[in-house]
N, C-alpha and C positions, 0 to 999 in steps of 0.2 A: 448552445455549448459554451460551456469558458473557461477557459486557459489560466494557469498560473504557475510561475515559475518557482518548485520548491526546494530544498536543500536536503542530500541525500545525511544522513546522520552514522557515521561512524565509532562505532564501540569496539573497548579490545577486551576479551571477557580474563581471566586471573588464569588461566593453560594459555592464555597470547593468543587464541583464535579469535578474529576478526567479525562481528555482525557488524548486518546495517539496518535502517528504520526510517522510512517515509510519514512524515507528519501531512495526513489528510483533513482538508479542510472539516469543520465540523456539519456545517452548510451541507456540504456533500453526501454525509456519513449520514444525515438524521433525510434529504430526500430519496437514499437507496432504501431506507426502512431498515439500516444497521442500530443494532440495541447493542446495550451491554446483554442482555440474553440471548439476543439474537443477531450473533456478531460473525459466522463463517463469509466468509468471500473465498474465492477463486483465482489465484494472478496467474496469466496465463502467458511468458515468455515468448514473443517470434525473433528469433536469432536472425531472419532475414531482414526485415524490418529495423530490427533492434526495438521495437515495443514492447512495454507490459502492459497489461489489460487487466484489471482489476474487478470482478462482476460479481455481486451479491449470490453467495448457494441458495438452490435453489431447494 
């Protein structure tokens, strides 16, 4: 397993609402088997925890 610490990215879109965007390593993205064609994942919030979970669709 390996950890890294990354920066959540904050956008204000031109109506003033708010996105954000996680920059994932690419290392990571090319051993789940994430393509530009075959790119759905899953984030999966536990409000107990306070985790997201991130898991290739299957």
């Amino acid at each position: 397993m390996e950890e890294r610490k990354l920066n959540i990215i904050f956008n204000k879109s031109g109506s003033g609402s708010t996105n954000t965007k996680v920059s994932l390593p690419i290392t990571w993205i090319k051993q789940m088997g994430i393509t530009q064609n075959n790119r759905e994942v899953v984030a999966i919030y536990d409000e107990e925890k306070q985790e997201i979970t991130i898991k290739k669709q299957k």
